[in-house]
C-alpha positions, 0 to 999 in steps of 0.5 A: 412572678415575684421571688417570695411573698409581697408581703415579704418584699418592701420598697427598699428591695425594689430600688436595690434590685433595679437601681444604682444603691446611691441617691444623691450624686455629686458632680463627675468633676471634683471641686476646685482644690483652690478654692476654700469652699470647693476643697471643703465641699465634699465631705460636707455634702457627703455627710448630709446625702448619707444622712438623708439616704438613710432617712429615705432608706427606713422609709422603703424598708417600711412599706411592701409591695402588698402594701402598696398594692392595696392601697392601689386596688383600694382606689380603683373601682375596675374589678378586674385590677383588683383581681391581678392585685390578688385582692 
């Protein structure tokens, strides 16, 4: 059973709800602060992935699970799948 509506539940709050909020990671092992491209490396990388998770993030957030799910019915011909979809 499901909290509220689908309609009122997007992708987004399905990734929240069942996974770690962060999508890109960098390596459990810092750079080498010797090293001029490891020292710098970081808050690069940091930047971009906050860049693309905010990208990936409006994405989910546009899409619900009512959404997804007729589309899903929409390619099955099972009656009874389309029937569990609500559709």
């Amino acid at each position: 059973m499901l909290a509220r509506p689908s309609e009122n539940i997007t992708l987004l709050d399905v990734y929240r709800a069942v996974e770690e909020p962060t999508f890109f990671a960098l390596h459990h092992d810092g750079p080498n602060k010797a090293c001029p491209i490891g020292k710098n490396i970081t808050p690069v990388l940091e930047e971009e992935f906050s860049g693309a998770t905010a990208a990936l993030e409006r994405s989910l957030s546009k899409t619900t699970i009512a959404s997804v799910a007729k589309k899903v019915a929409a390619r099955t011909t099972d009656a009874a799948i389309a029937s569990v979809l609500g559709l």
